[in-house]
matplotlib code that plots the C-alpha trace (Angstrom):
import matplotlib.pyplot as plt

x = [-9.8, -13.5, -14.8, -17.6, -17.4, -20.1, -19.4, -21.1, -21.7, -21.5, -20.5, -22.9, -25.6, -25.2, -22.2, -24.0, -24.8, -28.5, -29.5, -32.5, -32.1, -29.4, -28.1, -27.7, -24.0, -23.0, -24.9, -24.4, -21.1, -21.3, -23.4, -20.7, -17.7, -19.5, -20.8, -17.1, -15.9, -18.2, -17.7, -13.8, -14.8, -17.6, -14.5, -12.1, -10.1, -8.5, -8.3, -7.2, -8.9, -5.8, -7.3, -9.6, -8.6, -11.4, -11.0, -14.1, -15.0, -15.4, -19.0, -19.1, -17.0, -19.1, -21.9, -20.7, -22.3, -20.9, -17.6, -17.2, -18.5, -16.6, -13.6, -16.3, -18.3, -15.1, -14.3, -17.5, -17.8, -14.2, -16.0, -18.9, -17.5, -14.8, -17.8, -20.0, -16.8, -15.9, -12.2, -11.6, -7.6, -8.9, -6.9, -8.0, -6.1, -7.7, -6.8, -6.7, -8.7, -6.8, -6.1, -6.0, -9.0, -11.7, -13.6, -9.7, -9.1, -12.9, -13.2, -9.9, -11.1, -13.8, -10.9, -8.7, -11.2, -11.8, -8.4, -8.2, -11.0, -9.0, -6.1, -7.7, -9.5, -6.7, -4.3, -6.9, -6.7, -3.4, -4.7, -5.3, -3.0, -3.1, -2.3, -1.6, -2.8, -2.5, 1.1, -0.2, -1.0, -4.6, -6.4, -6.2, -7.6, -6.8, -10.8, -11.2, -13.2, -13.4, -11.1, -13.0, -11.0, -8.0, -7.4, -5.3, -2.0, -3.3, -5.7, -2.0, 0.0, -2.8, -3.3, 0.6, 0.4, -2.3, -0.1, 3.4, 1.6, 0.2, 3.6, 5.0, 3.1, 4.8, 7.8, 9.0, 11.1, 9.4, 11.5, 13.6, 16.9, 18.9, 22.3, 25.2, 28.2, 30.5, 33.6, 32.4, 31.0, 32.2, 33.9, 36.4, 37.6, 37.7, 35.7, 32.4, 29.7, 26.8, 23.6, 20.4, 17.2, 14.3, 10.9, 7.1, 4.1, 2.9, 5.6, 8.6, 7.6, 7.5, 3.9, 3.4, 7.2, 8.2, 12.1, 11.0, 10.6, 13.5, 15.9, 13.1, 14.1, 17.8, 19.6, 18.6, 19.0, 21.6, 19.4, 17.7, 21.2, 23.1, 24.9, 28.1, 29.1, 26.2, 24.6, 21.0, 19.0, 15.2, 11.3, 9.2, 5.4, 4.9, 7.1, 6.0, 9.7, 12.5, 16.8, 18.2, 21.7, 23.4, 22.7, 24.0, 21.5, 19.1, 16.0, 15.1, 13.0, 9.6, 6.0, 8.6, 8.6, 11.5, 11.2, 13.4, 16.0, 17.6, 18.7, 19.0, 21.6, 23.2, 23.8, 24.5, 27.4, 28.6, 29.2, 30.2, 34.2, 32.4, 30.8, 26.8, 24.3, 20.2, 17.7, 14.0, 11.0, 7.9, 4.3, 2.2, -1.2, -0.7, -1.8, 0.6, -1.2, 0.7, 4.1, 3.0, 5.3, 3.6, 3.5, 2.7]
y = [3.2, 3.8, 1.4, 2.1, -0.1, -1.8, -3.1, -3.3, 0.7, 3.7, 7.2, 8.2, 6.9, 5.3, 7.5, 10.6, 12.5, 13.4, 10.9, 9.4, 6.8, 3.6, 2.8, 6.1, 5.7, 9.2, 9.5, 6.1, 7.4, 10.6, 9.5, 6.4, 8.7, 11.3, 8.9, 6.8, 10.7, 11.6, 8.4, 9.2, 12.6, 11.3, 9.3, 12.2, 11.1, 13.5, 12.7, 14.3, 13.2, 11.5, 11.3, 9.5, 6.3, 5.9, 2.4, 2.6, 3.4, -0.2, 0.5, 3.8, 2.8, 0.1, 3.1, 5.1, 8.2, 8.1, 7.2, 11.0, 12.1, 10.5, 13.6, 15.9, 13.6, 12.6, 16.4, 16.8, 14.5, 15.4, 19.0, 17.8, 15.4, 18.2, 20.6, 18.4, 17.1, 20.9, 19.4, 21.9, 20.3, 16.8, 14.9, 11.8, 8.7, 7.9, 4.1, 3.4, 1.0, -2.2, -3.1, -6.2, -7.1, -8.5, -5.1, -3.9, -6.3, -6.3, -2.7, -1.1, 2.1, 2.5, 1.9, 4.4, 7.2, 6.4, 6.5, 10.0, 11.4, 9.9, 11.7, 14.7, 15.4, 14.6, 17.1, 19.9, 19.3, 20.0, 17.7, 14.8, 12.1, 8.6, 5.6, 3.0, -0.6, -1.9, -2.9, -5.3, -8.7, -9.8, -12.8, -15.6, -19.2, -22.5, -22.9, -20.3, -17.7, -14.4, -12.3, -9.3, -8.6, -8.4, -11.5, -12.2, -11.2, -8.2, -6.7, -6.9, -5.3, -2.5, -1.8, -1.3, 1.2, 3.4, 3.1, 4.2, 7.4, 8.7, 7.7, 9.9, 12.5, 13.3, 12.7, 9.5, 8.1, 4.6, 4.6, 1.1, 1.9, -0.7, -2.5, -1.2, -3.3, -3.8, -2.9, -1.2, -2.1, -5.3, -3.8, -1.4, 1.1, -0.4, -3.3, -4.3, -4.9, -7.4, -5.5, -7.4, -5.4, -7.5, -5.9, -7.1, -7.7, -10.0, -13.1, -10.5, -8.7, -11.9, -11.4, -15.1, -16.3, -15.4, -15.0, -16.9, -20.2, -20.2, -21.9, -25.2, -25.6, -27.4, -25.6, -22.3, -21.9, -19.0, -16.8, -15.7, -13.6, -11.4, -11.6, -8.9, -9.9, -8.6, -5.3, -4.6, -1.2, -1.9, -0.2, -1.9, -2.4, 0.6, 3.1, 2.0, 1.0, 2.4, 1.6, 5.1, 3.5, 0.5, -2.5, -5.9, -8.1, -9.6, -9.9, -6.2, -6.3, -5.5, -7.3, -10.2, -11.3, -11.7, -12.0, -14.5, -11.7, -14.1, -17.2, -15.6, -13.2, -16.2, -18.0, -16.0, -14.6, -18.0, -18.6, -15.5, -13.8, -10.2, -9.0, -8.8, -6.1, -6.5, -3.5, -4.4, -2.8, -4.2, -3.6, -6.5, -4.7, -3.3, -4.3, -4.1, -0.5, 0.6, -0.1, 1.8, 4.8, 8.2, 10.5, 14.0]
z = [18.5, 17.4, 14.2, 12.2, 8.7, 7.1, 4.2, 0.8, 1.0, -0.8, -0.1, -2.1, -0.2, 3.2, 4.0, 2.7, 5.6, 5.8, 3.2, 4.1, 2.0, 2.5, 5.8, 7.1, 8.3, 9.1, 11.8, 13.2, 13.4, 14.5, 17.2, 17.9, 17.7, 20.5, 22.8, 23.1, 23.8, 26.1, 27.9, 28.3, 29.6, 32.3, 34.0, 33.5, 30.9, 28.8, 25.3, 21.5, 18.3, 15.9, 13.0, 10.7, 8.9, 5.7, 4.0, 1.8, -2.1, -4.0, -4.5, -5.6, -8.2, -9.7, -10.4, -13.1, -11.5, -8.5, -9.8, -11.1, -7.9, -5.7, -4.8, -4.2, -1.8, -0.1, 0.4, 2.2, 4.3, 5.5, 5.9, 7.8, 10.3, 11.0, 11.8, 13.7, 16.2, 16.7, 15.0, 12.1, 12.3, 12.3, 9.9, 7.3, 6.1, 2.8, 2.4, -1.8, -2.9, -4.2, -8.0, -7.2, -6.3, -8.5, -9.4, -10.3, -12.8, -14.2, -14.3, -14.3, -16.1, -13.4, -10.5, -12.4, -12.0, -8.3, -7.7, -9.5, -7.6, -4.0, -4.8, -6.3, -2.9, -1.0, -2.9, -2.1, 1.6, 3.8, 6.4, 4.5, 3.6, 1.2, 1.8, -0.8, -1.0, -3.8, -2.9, -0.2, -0.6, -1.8, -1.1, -3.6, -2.9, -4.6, -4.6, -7.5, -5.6, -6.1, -4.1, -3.6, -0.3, 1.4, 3.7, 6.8, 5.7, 3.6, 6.4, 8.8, 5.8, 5.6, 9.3, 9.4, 6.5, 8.3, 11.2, 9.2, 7.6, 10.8, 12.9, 9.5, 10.1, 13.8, 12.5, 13.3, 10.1, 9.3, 6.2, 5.6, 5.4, 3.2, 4.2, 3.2, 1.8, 4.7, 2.5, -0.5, -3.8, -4.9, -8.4, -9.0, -11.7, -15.3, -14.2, -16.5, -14.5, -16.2, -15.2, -15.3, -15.3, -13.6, -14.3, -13.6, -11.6, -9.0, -9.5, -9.9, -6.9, -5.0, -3.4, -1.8, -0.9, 2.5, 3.8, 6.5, 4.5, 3.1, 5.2, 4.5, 0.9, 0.6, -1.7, -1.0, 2.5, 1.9, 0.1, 3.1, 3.9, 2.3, -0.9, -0.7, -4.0, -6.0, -6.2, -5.9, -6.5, -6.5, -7.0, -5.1, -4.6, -7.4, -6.2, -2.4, -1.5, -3.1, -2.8, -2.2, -3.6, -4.4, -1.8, -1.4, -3.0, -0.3, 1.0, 1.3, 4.4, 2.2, 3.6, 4.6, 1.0, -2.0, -5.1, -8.4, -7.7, -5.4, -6.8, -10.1, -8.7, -6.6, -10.0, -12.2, -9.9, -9.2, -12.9, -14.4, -13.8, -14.1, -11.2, -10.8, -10.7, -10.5, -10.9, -10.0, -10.5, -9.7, -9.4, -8.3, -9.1, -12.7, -15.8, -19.0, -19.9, -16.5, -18.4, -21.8, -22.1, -22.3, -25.3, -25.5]

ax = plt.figure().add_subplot(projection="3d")
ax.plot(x, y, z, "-o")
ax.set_aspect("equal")
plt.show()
């Protein structure tokens, strides 16, 4: 691994490469990534360039200029870096830039068009891939401080997405397969099943409450296992996470969290004679405009 962050930059400036102006981080780089290759190659190391993980874009989108310009700058510097390594194949993992954060919830049209511009360039290039954050948890302090970054438990959560898209990328399946009910669903032909829909944002998706602090609270101590009785389908972290079918309801192995789907599910199926179904979707970084149906 080679790192090269600074933060508080802009692509449009520092990252630029050739820009005289700003902190000149291109070439820092370049310079950085050659040296760290030629020094593998001085002890007879042989080694392959993996890709490119870019975690960067906050600042550009504060400046609505560079907001607009963002894809195209993104696309070049792609370009460039590929040229100047002599790595034409050399992939990129675009890391989004979190909705959560403060900018996100201060200037969510601004984030909007960054994320646009992201995906845009990414589209237009075979060997470049996204990867989503604003699924992950954000820092939030009792103090009242801004949480303009990720903290502990978010930086982990992100370094493991980088890690799942490249390990995608050669093929290895990093999807999480759900458990299965270990003898069938638990209704049968003619039977009315009371479905409850459970929809919402960061307290529906549970960001916060881990499984692993469950068995601590009296009461609840069975939650952390799973419930054959009740069914469970579920959308998780805006589409980041998704139930192929049916699943018996439990924690569903997601950033180590769970959401009110638990106990809810647990009473309600103690109490009622029909048998119990929960559908979740959740986004933890949208805003209610996220949940507006679309018309033509």
């Amino acid at each position: 691994i080679i790192k090269s962050a600074s933060g508080g930059t802009t692509l449009a400036v520092d990252w630029d490469p050739g820009n005289p102006s700003g902190q000149q981080l291109y070439d820092r780089t370049l310079t950085l990534v050659q040296k760290a290759l030629a020094d593998l190659t001085s002890q007879g190391i042989a080694w392959q360039l993996e890709g490119v993980l870019w975690q960067q874009g906050e600042n550009d989108m504060l400046n609505g200029t560079y907001v607009t310009q963002y894809g195209a700058r993104l696309t070049a510097l792609m370009a460039k870096l590929r040229t100047d390594l002599n790595q034409p194949l050399l992939k990129w993992y675009i890391g989004g830039t979190s909705f959560k954060c403060i900018w996100g919830l201060d200037y969510a049209g601004n984030m909007r068009e960054l994320l646009a511009q992201q995906l845009g360039a990414i589209a237009a290039d075979p060997l470049a891939t996204f990867v989503p954050s604003s699924n992950l948890a954000f820092k939030v302090n009792s103090q009242g401080d801004p949480h303009y970054h990720f903290g502990t438990e978010g930086i982990l959560q992100l370094g493991e997405a980088y890690a799942d898209e490249y390990l995608k990328s050669l093929g290895f399946d990093v999807t999480h397969h759900p458990a299965q009910f270990t003898a069938g669903l638990p209704a049968n032909p003619g039977d009315t099943v009371r479905v409850f829909v459970m929809v919402g944002q960061r307290s529906m998706e549970g960001e916060g409450a881990y499984v692993s602090e469950i068995q601590s609270h009296p009461g609840y101590h069975k939650l952390d296992a799973l419930q054959q009785n009740v069914m469970y389908r579920y959308r998780l972290g805006g589409g980041a996470h998704v139930s192929p079918d049916w699943a018996p309801l439990g924690p569903a192995d997601y950033l180590h969290s769970f959401g009110p789907e638990l106990s809810f599910g647990y009473t309600a199926n103690r109490l009622l004679d029909d048998p119990v179904a929960v559908i979740k979707i959740a986004d933890s970084a949208a805003f209610l405009v996220d949940w507006v149906p679309l018309h033509p």
